[in-house]
N, C-alpha and C positions, 0 to 999 in steps of 0.2 A: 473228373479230371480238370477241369475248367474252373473250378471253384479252388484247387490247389494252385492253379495257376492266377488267380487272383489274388488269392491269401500270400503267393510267393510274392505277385508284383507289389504289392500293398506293403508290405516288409522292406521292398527295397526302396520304394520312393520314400517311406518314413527314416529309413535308413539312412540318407541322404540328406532328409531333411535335418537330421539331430547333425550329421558330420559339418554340415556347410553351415550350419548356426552355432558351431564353434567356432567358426572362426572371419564368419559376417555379420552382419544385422538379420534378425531374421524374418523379415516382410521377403530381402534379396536371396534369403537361403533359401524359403519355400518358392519363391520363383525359378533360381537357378534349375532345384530339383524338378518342377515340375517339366520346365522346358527341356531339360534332357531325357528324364521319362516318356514324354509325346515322343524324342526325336529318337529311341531304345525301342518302340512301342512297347514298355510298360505302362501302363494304363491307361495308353496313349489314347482311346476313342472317350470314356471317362474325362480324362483331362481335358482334352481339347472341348468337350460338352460343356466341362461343369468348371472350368478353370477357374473363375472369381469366387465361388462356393468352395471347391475346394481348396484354395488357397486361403478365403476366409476362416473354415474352419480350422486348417490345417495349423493356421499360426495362433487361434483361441486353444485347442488343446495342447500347443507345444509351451504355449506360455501357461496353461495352467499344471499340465507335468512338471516345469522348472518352478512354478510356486509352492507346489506340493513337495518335492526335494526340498527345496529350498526352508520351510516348514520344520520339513524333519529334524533337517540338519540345525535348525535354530532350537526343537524341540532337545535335541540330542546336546547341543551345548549349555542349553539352560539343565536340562538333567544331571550333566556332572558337574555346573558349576553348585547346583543343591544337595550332589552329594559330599563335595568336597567343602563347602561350608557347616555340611552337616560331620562330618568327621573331623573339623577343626574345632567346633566347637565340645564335640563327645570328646574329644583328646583334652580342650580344656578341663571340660568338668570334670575326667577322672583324674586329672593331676591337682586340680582344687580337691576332690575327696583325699588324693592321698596324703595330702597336706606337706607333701616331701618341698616344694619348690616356693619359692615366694611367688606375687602376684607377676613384678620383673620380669621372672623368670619365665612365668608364661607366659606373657607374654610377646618375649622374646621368642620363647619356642613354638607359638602358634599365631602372632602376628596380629591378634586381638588388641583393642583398645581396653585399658584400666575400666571403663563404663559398661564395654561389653562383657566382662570377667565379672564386675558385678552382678550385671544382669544374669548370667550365667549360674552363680553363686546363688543371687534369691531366689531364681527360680527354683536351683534344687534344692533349697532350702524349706518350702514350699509345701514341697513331694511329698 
């Protein structure tokens, strides 16, 4: 029972920590939290022990969680900006095979440069 109640208070002082470093610095978030935590007695004989350790680490994992989102989130922008240049340029090459539009024209409808429509063209020329 004592280890649930650890796990629960552990959850909330993190809890605390992520809310109040949305909307301060967070060296002053994980303090704010810790100091309310001692004064709740959530992990208050912990904290009061080990408060510049835990506060050290508290702010090296929070900052490496927001690098790791942060990561994703740039992974995930670069992914559609390669899928959508990838489908700009497949859109090119099958209107160069259908031969229906001038070069203009694709350009016009896919925003390419005349150079990259060549490059586009040799390379499936190539194939």
């Amino acid at each position: 029972m004592e280890t649930c109640r650890t796990l629960h208070d552990y959850a909330e002082y993190t809890s605390r920590v992520r809310e109040y470093a949305a909307r301060m610095p967070l060296d002053e978030a994980v303090e704010r939290a810790i100091t309310e935590c001692i004064s709740e007695g959530i992990l208050a004989d912990f904290l009061r022990e080990n408060r510049a350790e835990a506060k050290k680490v508290s702010i090296y994992e929070y900052d490496e969680e927001r690098h790791m989102r942060q990561t994703r989130e740039e992974g995930v922008e670069e992914g559609y900006a390669n899928g959508l240049t990838q489908g700009i340029e497949q859109t090119a090459v099958n209107l160069i095979k259908t031969r229906l539009l001038t070069d203009e024209q694709i350009k016009e409808v896919t925003g390419l440069s005349q150079s990259q429509i060549d490059t586009l063209r040799k390379n499936e020329n190539t194939q």
